[in-house]
C-alpha positions, -999 to +999 in steps of 0.1 A: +421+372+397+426+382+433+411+355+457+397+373+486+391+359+522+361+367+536+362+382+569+345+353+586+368+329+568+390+346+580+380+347+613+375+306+613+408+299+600+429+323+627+435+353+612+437+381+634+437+419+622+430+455+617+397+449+592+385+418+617+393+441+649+370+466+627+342+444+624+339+435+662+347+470+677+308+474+681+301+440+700+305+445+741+307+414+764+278+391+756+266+369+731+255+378+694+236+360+663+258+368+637+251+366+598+234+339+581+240+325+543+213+304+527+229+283+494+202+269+468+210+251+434+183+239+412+204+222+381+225+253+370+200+283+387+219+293+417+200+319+449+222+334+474+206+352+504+224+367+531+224+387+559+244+420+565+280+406+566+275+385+534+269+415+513+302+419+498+310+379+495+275+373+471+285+407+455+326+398+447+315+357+439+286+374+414+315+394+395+338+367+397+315+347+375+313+375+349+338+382+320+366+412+326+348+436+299+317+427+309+289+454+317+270+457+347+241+477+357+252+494+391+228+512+421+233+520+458+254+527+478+291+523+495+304+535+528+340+543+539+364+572+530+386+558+502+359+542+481+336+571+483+361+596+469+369+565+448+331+562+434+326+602+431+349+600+402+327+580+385+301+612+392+288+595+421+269+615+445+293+618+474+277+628+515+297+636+542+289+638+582+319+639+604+337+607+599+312+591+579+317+586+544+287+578+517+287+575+480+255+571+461+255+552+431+237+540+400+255+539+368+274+511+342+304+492+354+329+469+338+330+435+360+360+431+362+367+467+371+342+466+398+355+433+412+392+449+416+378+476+436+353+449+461+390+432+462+412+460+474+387+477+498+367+449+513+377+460+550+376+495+547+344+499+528+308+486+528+292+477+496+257+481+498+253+473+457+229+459+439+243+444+401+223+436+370+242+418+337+225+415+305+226+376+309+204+374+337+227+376+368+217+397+396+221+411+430+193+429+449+210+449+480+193+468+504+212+501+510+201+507+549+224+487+571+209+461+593+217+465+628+189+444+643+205+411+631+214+404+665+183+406+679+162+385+646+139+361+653+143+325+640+112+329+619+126+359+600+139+352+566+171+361+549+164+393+528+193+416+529+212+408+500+201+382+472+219+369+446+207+351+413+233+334+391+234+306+366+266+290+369+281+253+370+285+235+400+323+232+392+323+272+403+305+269+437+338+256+453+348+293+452+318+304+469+328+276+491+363+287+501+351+317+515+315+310+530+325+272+544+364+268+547+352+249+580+331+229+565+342+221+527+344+188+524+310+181+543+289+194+517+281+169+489+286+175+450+250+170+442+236+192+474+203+214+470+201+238+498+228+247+529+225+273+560+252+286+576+247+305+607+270+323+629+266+331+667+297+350+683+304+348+720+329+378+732+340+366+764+364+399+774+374+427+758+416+429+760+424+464+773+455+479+759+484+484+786+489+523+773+457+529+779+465+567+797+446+593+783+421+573+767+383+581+771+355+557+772+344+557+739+385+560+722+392+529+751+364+508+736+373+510+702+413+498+707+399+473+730+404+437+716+374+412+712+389+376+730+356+350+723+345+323+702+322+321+671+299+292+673+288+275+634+263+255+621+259+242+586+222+226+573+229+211+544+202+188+529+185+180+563+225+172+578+236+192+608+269+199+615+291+224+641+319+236+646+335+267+675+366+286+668+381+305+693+394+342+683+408+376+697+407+397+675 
C-alpha cells in the first residue's frame, strides 16, 4: 500500500510543491481559518468529521481499512481533468466548462482499486465521494465545495465530510501520520475525542522575476504563498500549538 501525505502534513513537515502551491493559489495576503478534523473513538466505533480539505484524507484512511477485493458502494462526484476522463470509463457522467473538469458518479468499486486511484491523483483531483461497505463502514460527502470555511463561525459544526468506521485502535496511528505528524506523540493511547484546527497566515505573495507579459489574474496564480500555518490540537480537554512557517 502506497502511504500518502496529506497535503497539510505536508505542509507542517516542509514540503514545498506544485500540488501545495495549488492549494494556496486562491489565498491573497491576509489571514484564513483553514480546515478542521474532529477524531472520536468509543471502544472500536470510530467518527471522522471534517471540513473541505480533509475530504480525501477520511475517504483514502476509510479504504485503507478495507480489504483489496472488497466492494464499495460509490456516489458523487470528482473534480480535475485526469480523474474525470479516468471515472467516465467507468460510465461516469462526465461535464465540461472551460477548464473545469467534473465527473458524476454512483456505481460499485473495488477498495483497493478505488484507493490506488485517491493515491495517485490526490493533488490534481478533488474527491467529493461518499463510500458505503457491506460491513458497516461509511463516508457521507457533500458534493458542493465549501468555500465559506474561511469565514465559519466557531459555533458551526463540522459537516462536510463524515466518516464512520469500526476499526482497532492499533490502525488510528495511520490516520495519525497524516492528520497530526506535529503532534503524534501528544495524543494518548486510550484518547476519546481530538480537534485539530488550522489557521494560515500568508504574509507575501513571492512574485516571480520573469514576470513580463503576465496579466493580473496569470501573475497571481504563479505567485508563491510565503506565511505560516498556525495549529491547535484539543484532545481530551488538553490544548496544544504549534506554527510552521511555509512558502509554498
Amino acid at each position: 500500500m502506497v502511504i500518502i501525505m496529506h497535503w497539510l502534513a505536508r505542509l507542517v513537515n516542509g514540503v514545498s510543491d506544485e500540488g501545495l502551491h495549488r492549494k494556496f493559489v486562491k489565498y491573497s495576503v491576509g489571514v484564513f481559518d483553514g480546515p478542521r478534523l474532529e477524531v472520536t473513538v468509543k471502544g472500536r466505533n470510530v467518527t471522522l468529521k471534517g471540513d473541505f480539505g480533509y475530504e480525501d484524507l477520511i475517504g483514502w484512511f476509510a479504504l485503507s481499512l478495507m480489504d483489496e477485493d472488497e466492494e464499495c458502494d460509490v456516489s458523487g462526484i470528482v473534480l480535475g481533468k485526469p480523474c474525470a476522463e479516468l471515472f467516465r470509463d467507468y460510465c461516469g457522467k462526465l461535464e465540461t466548462k472551460g477548464d473545469s473538469y467534473k465527473v458524476k458518479v454512483n456505481f460499485s468499486f473495488r477498495a483497493g482499486e478505488l484507493r490506488r486511484i485517491y493515491e495517485k491523483h490526490i493533488d490534481e483531483c478533488t474527491f467529493l465521494l461518499s463510500i458505503k461497505a457491506v460491513r458497516g463502514l461509511s463516508v457521507k460527502c457533500k458534493t458542493k465545495l465549501d468555500w465559506t470555511v474561511n469565514v465559519r463561525g466557531e459555533e458551526e459544526g463540522i459537516k462536510f465530510c463524515v466518516g464512520k468506521i469500526v476499526v482497532e485502535r492499533e490502525a488510528l496511528r495511520r490516520l495519525f501520520e497524516q492528520a497530526v505528524p506535529d503532534f503524534i506523540n501528544l495524543v494518548p493511547q486510550d484518547f476519546k475525542s481530538m480537534l485539530i484546527t488550522n489557521e494560515f497566515v500568508v504574509e507575501e505573495l513571492v512574485v516571480p522575476e520573469d514576470k513580463e507579459g503576465l496579466t493580473a489574474r496569470e501573475l497571481r496564480l504563479v505567485s508563491r504563498r510565503r506565511g505560516k500555518v498556525r495549529r491547535t490540537l484539543n484532545v481530551d480537554g488538553e490544548t496544544f500549538h504549534n506554527e510552521v512557517s511555509f512558502i509554498v
